[in-house]
C-alpha atoms as a printed R data frame, in Angstrom:
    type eleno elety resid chain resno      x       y       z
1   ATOM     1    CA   UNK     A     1 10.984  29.801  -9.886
2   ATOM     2    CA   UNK     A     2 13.215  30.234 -13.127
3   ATOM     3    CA   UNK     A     3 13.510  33.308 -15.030
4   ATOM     4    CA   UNK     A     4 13.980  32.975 -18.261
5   ATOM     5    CA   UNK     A     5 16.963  35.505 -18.634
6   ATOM     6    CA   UNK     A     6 17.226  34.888 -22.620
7   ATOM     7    CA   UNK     A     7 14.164  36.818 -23.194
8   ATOM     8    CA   UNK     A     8 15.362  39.560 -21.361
9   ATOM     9    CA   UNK     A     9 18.785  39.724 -22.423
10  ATOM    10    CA   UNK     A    10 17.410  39.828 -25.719
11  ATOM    11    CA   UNK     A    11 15.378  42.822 -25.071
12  ATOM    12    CA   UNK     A    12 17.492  44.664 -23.462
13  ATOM    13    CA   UNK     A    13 20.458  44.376 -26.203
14  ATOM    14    CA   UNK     A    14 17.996  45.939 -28.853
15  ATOM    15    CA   UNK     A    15 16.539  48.545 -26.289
16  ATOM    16    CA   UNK     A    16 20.527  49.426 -26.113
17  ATOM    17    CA   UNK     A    17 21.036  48.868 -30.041
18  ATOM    18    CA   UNK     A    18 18.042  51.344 -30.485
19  ATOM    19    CA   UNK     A    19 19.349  54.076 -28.159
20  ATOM    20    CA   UNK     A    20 22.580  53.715 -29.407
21  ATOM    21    CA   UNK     A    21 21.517  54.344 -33.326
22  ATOM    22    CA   UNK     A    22 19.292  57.104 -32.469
23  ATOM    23    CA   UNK     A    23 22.471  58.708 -30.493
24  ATOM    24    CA   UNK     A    24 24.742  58.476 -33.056
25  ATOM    25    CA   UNK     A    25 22.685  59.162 -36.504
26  ATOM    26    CA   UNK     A    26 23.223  62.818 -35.834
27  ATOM    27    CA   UNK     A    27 27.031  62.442 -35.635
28  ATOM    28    CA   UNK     A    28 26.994  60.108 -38.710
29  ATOM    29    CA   UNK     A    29 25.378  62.414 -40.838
30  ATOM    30    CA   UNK     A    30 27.851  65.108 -39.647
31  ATOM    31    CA   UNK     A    31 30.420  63.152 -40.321
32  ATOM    32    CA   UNK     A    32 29.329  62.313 -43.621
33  ATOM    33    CA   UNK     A    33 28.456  65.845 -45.111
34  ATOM    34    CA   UNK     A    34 31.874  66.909 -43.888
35  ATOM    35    CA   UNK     A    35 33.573  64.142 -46.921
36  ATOM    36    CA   UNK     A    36 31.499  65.889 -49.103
37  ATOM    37    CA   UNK     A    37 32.226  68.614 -51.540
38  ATOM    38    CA   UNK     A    38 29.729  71.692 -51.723
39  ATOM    39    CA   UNK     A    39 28.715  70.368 -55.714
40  ATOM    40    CA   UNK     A    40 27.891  66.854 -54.456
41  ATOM    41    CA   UNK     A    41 25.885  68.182 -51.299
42  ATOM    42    CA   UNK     A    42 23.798  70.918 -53.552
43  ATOM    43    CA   UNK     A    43 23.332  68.153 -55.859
44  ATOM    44    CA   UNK     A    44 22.470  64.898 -53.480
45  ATOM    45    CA   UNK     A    45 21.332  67.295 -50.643
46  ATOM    46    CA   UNK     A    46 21.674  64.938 -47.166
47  ATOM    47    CA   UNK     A    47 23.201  61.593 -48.932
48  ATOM    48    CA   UNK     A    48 24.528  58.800 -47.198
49  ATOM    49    CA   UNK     A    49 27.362  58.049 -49.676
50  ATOM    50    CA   UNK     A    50 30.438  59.356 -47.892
51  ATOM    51    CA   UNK     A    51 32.833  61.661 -50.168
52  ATOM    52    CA   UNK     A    52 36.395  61.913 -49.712
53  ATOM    53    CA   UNK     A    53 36.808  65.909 -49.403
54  ATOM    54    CA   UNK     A    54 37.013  65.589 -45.352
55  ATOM    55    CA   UNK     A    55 40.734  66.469 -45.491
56  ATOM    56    CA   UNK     A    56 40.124  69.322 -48.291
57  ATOM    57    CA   UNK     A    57 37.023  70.493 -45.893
58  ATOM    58    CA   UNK     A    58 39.367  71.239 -42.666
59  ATOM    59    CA   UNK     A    59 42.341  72.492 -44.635
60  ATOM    60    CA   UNK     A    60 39.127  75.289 -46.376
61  ATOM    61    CA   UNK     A    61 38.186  76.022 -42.709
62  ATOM    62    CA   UNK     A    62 41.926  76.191 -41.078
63  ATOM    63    CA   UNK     A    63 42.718  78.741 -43.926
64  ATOM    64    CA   UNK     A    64 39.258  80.644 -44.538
65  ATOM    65    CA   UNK     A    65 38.389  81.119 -41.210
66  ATOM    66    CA   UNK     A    66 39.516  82.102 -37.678
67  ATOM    67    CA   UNK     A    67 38.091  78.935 -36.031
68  ATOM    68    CA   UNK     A    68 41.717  77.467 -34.997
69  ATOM    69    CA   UNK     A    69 42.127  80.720 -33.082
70  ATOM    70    CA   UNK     A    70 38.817  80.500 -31.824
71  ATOM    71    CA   UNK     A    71 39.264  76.741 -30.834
72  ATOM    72    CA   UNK     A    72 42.316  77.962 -28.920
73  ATOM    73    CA   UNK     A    73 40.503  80.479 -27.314
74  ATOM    74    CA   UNK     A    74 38.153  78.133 -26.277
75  ATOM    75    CA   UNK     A    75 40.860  75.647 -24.641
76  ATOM    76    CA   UNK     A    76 42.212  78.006 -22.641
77  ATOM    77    CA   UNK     A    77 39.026  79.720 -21.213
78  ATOM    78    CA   UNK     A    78 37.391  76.465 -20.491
79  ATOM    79    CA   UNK     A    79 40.992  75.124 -18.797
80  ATOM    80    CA   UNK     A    80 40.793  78.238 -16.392
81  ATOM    81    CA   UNK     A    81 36.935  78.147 -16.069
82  ATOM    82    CA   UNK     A    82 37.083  74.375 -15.204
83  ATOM    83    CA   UNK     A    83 39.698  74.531 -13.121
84  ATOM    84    CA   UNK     A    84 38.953  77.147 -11.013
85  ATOM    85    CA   UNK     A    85 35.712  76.022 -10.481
86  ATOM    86    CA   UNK     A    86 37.015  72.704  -9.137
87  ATOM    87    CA   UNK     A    87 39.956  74.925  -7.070
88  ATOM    88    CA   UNK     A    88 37.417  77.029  -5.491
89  ATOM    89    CA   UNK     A    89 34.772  73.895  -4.930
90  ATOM    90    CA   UNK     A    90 37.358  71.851  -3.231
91  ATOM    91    CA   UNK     A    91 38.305  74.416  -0.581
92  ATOM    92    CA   UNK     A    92 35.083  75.815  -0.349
93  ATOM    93    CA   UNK     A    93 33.636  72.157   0.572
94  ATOM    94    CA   UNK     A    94 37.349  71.267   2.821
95  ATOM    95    CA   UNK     A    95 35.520  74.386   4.704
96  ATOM    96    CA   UNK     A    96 31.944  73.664   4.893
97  ATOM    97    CA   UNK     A    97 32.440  70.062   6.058
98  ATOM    98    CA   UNK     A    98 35.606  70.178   7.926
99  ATOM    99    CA   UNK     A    99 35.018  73.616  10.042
100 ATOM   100    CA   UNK     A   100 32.120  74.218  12.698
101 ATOM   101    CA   UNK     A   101 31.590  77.372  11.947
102 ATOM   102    CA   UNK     A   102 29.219  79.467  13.559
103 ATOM   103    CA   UNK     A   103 27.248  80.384   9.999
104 ATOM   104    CA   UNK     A   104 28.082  77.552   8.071
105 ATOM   105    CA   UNK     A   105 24.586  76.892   7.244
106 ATOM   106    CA   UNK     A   106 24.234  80.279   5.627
107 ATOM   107    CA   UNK     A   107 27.214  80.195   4.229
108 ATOM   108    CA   UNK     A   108 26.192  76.284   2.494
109 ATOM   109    CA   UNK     A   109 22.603  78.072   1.535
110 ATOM   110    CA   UNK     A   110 24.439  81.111  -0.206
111 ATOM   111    CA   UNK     A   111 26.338  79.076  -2.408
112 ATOM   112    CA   UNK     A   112 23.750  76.697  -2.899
113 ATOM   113    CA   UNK     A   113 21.557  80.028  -4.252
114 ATOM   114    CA   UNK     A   114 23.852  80.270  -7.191
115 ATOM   115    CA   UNK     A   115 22.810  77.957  -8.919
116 ATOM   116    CA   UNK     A   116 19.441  79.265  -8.705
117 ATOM   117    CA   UNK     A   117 20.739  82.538 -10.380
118 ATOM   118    CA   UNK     A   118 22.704  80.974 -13.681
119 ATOM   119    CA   UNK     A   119 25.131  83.073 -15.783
120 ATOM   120    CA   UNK     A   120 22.417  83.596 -18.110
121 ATOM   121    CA   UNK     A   121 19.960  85.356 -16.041
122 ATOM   122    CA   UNK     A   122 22.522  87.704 -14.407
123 ATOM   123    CA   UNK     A   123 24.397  88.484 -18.033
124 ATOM   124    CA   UNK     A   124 23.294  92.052 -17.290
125 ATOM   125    CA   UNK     A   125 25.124  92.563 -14.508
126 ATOM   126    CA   UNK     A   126 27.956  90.357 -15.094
127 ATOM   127    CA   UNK     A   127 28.422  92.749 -18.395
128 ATOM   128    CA   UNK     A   128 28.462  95.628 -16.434
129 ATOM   129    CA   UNK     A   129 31.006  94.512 -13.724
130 ATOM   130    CA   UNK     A   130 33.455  92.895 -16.309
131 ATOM   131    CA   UNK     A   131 33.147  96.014 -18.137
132 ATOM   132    CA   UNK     A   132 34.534  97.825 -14.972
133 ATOM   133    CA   UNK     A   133 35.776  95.520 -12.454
134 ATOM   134    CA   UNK     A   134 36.120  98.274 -10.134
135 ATOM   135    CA   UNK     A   135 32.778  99.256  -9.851
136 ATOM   136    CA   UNK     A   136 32.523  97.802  -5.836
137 ATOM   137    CA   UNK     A   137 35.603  99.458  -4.858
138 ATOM   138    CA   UNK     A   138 34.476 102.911  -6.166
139 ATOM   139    CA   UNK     A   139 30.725 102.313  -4.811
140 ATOM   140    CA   UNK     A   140 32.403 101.387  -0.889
141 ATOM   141    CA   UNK     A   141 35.341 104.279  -1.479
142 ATOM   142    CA   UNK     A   142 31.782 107.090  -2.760
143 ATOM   143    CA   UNK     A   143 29.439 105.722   0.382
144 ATOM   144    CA   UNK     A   144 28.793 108.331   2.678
145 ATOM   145    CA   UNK     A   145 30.682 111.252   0.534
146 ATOM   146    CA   UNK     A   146 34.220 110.470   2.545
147 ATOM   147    CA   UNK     A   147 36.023 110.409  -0.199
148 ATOM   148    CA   UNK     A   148 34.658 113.515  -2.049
149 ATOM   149    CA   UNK     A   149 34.896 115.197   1.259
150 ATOM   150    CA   UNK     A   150 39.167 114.587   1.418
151 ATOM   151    CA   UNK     A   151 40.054 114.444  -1.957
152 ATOM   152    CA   UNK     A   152 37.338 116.540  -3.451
153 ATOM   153    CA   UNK     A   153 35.855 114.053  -6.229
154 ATOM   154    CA   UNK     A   154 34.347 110.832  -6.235
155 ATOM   155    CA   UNK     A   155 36.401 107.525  -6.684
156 ATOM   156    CA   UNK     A   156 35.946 106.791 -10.869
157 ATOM   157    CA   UNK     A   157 38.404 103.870 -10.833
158 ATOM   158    CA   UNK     A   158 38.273 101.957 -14.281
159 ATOM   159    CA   UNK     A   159 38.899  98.573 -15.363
160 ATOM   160    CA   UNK     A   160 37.861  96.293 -18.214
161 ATOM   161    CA   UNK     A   161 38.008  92.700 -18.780
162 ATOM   162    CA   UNK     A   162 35.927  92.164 -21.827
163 ATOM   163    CA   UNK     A   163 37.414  90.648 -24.459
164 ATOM   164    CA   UNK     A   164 40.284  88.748 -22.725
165 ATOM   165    CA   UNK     A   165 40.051  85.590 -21.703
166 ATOM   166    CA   UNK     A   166 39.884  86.674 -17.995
167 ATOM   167    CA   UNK     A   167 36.426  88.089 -18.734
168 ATOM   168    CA   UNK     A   168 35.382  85.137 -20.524
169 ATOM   169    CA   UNK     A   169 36.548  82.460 -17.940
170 ATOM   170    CA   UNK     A   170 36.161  83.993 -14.530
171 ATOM   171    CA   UNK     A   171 32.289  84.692 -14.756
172 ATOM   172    CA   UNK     A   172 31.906  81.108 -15.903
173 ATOM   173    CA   UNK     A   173 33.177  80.094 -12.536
174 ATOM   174    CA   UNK     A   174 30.736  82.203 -10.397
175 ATOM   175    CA   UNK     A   175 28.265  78.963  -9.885
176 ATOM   176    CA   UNK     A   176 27.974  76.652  -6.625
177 ATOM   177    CA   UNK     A   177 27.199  73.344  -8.233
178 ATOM   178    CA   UNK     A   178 31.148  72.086  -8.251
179 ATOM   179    CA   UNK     A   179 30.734  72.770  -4.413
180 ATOM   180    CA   UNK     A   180 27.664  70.909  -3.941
181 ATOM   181    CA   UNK     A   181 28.863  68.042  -5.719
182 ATOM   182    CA   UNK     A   182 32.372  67.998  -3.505
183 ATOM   183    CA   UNK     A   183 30.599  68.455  -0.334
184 ATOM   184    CA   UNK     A   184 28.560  65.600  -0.416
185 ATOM   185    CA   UNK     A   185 31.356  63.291  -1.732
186 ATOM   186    CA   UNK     A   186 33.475  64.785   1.251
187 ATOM   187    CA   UNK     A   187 30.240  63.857   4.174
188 ATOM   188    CA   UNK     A   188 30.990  60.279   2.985
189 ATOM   189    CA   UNK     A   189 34.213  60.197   4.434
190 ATOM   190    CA   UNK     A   190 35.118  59.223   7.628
191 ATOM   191    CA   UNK     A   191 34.875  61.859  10.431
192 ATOM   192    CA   UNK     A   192 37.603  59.682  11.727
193 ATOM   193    CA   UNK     A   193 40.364  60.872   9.298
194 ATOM   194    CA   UNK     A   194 40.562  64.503  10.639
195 ATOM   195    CA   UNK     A   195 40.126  63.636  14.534
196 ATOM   196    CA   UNK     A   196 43.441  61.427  12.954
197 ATOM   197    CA   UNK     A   197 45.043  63.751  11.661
198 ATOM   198    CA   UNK     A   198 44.796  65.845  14.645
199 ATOM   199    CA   UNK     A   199 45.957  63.289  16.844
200 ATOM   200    CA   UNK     A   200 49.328  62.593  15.115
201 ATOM   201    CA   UNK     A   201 50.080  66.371  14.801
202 ATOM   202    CA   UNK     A   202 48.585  67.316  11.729
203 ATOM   203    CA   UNK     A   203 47.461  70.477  11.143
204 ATOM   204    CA   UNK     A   204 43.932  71.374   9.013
205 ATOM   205    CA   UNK     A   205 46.338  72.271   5.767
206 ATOM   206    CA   UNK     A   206 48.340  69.426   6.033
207 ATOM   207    CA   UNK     A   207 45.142  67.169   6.603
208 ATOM   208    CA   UNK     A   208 44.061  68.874   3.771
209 ATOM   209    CA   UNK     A   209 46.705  68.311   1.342
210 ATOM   210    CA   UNK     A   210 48.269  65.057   2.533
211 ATOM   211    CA   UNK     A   211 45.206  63.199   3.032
212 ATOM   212    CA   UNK     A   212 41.744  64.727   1.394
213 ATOM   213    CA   UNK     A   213 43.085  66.114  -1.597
214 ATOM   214    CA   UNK     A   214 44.180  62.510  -2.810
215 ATOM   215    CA   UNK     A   215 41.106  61.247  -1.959
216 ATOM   216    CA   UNK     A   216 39.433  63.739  -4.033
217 ATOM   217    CA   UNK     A   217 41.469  63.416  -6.829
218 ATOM   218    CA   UNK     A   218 39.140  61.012  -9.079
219 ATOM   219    CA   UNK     A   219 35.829  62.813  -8.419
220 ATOM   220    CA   UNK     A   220 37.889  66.043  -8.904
221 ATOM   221    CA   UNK     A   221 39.016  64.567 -12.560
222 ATOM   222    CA   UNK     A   222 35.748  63.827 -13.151
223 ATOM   223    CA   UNK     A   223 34.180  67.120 -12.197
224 ATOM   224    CA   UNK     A   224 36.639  68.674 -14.412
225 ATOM   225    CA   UNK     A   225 36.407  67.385 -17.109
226 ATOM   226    CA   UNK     A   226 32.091  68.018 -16.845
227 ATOM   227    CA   UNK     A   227 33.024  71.296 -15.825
228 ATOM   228    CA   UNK     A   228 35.488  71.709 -18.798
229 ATOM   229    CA   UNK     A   229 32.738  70.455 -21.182
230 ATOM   230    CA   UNK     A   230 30.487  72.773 -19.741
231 ATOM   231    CA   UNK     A   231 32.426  75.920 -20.287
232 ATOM   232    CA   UNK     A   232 33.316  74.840 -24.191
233 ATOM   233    CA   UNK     A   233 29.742  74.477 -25.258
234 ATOM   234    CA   UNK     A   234 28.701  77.923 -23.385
235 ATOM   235    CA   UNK     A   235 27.128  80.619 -25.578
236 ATOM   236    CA   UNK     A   236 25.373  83.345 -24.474
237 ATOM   237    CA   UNK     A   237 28.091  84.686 -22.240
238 ATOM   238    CA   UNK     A   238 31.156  84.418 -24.660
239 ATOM   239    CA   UNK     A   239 28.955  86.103 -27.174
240 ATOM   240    CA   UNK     A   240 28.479  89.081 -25.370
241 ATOM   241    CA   UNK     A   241 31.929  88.997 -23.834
242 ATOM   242    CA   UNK     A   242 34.013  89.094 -27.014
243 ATOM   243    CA   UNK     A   243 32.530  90.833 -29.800
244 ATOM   244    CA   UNK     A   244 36.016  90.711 -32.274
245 ATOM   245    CA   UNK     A   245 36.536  87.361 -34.093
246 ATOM   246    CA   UNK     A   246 39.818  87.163 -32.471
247 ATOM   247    CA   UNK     A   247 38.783  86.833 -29.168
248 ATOM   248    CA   UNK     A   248 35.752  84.832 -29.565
249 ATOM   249    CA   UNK     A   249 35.395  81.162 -28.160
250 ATOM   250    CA   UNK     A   250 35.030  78.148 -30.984
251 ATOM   251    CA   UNK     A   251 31.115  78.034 -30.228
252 ATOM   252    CA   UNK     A   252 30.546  81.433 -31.277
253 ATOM   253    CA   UNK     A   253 32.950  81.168 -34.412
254 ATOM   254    CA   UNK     A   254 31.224  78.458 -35.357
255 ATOM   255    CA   UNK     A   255 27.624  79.575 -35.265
256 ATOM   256    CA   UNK     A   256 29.204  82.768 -37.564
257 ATOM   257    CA   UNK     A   257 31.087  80.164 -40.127
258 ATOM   258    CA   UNK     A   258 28.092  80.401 -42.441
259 ATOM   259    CA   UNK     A   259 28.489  84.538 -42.800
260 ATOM   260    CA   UNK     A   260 31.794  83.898 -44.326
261 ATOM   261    CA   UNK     A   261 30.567  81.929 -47.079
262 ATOM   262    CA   UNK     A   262 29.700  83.803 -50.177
263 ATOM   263    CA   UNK     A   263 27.722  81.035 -51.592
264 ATOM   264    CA   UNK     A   264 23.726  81.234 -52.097
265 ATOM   265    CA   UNK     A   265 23.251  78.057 -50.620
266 ATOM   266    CA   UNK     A   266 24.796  77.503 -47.196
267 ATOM   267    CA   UNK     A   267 28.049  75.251 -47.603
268 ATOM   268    CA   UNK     A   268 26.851  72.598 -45.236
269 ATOM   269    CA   UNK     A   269 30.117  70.442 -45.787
270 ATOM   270    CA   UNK     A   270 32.545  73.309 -44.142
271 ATOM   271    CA   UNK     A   271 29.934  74.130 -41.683
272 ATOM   272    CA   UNK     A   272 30.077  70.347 -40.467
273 ATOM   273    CA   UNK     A   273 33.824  70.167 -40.858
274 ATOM   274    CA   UNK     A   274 33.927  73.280 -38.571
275 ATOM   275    CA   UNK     A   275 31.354  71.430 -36.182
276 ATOM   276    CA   UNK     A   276 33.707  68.413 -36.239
277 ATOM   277    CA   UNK     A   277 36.839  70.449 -35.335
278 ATOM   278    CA   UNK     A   278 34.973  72.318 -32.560
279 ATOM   279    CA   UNK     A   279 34.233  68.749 -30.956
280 ATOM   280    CA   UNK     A   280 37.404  66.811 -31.492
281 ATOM   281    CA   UNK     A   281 39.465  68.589 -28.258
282 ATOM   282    CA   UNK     A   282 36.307  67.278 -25.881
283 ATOM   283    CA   UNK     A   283 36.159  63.880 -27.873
284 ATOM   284    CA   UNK     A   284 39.784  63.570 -26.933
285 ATOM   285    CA   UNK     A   285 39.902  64.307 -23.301
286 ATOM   286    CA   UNK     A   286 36.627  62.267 -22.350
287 ATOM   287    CA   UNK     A   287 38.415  59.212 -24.471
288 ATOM   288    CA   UNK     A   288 41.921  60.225 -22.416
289 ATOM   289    CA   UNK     A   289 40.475  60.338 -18.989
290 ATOM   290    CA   UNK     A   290 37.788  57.867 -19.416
291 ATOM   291    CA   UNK     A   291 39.175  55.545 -16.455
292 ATOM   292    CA   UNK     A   292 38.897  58.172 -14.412
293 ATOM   293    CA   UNK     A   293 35.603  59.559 -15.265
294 ATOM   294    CA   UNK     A   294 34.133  56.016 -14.480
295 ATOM   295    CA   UNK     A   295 36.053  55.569 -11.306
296 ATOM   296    CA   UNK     A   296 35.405  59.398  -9.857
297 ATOM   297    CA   UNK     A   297 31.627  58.471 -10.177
298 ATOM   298    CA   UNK     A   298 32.035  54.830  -8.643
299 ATOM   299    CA   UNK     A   299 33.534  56.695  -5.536
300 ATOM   300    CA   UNK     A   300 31.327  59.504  -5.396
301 ATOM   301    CA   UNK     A   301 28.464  56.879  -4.928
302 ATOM   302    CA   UNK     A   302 30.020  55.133  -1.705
């Protein structure tokens, strides 16, 4: 029996040509209110006809507003955020499926746990401890009244993170899924490599540098860059974090573009310009690495 392949071909081009338009029509009509000028959008509302203010729409926002800064700010927290996610997954999984260790189930199972707990649900807590790092070293130092006892007052260490980008990134990074992701891709390697590795000499660092860590450089890349993604478009936390324009992430700024317009109407134009500028420095790193996004997932599957 013959399938007729035409037929299908043909429906699944315009099930592809129908995802694809319903993807994209919110960009395009980002895109186009950002050409426009704040008269032709109060006057046309939503129109398709692009404008040609684009240019005079970024160069309003760049002055106007602290969103460069804030774009910045969001570069380098989700830089540190993403990368030492991936830093601490990779070692953490090297660990977990390289070492016997007595308790490495529990271990596995606690990591696994936080991503039962997100950021979110814990922003409490988080708040309190990046408000004083120090807070376990005073509460281990106070236990039992030892130190009040030889230096006659409690421990009252203090320590604050908040607005820096320290206390923005390094809560971001408190999540197991990076690990979980590694650690499987790592089980599908040979067993063989590090019973190699031992036999010529090799030591578990040097297996780990010389040999795992460049076979874990494309699903690393890949994991970055999601992880990278991730920790731009976060919210909640960087709100609550950073409460002075100047330390605030792009996301944040951008939500807060529309209190520094003094117009009645919202200026929908710079708002979308602003959106557009937040979203160019992810744009430009998925289009960069692309080749290795694809690849890091076509080896994470073998």
């Amino acid at each position: 029996m013959i399938e007729n392949t035409r037929a299908i071909d043909r429906t699944a081009v315009i099930i592809l040509t129908v995802g694809i338009l319903f993807i994209l029509s919110p960009l395009v009509f980002v895109v186009i209110t950002a050409t426009q000028s704040y008269d032709q959008f109060v006057q046309h509302n939503f129109s398709l006809i692009p404008g040609s203010h684009f240019f005079d729409n970024l160069l309003e926002v760049w002055r106007r507003t602290q969103l460069p800064l804030q774009t910045w700010n969001s570069f380098v927290v989700s830089l540190v955020a993403g990368g030492g996610r991936v830093t601490l997954a990779f070692f953490s999984a090297f660990a977990i499926v390289f070492f016997a260790a007595r308790y490495r189930p529990l271990i596995y199972a606690a990591v696994l746990a936080s991503i039962m707990l997100p950021l979110n649900l814990m922003v409490i807590t988080a708040y309190q401890v990046a408000a004083n790092v120090a807070l376990p070293i005073n509460a281990i130092a106070n236990m039992g009244d030892l130190w009040q006892s030889i230096f006659g007052s409690q421990l009252d260490l203090q320590y604050n993170i908040l607005e820096s980008y320290a206390g923005i990134a390094i809560p971001l990074m408190a999540q197991g899924t990076a690990t979980l992701i590694l650690v499987q891709f790592m089980r599908t390697l040979p067993i063989d490599l590090a019973r190699a590795a031992t036999m010529d000499g090799a030591g578990p660092l040097r297996f780990m540098w010389d040999i795992l860590l460049p076979l874990s450089r494309a699903p690393m890349i890949s994991l970055f860059l999601y992880l990278f993604i991730s920790a731009w478009v976060e919210y909640l936390w960087p709100l609550i974090a950073a409460s002075t324009p100047e330390h605030q992430v792009a996301v944040v700024g951008l939500t807060r573009l529309d209190d520094q317009m003094e117009d009645a109407i919202p200026n929908y134009p710079l708002l979308m310009a602003g959106a557009i500028m937040v979203t160019s420095i992810p744009l430009i790193l998925i289009a960069i690495f692309q080749r290795h996004i694809v690849r890091g997932l076509t080896l994470s599957e073998k």
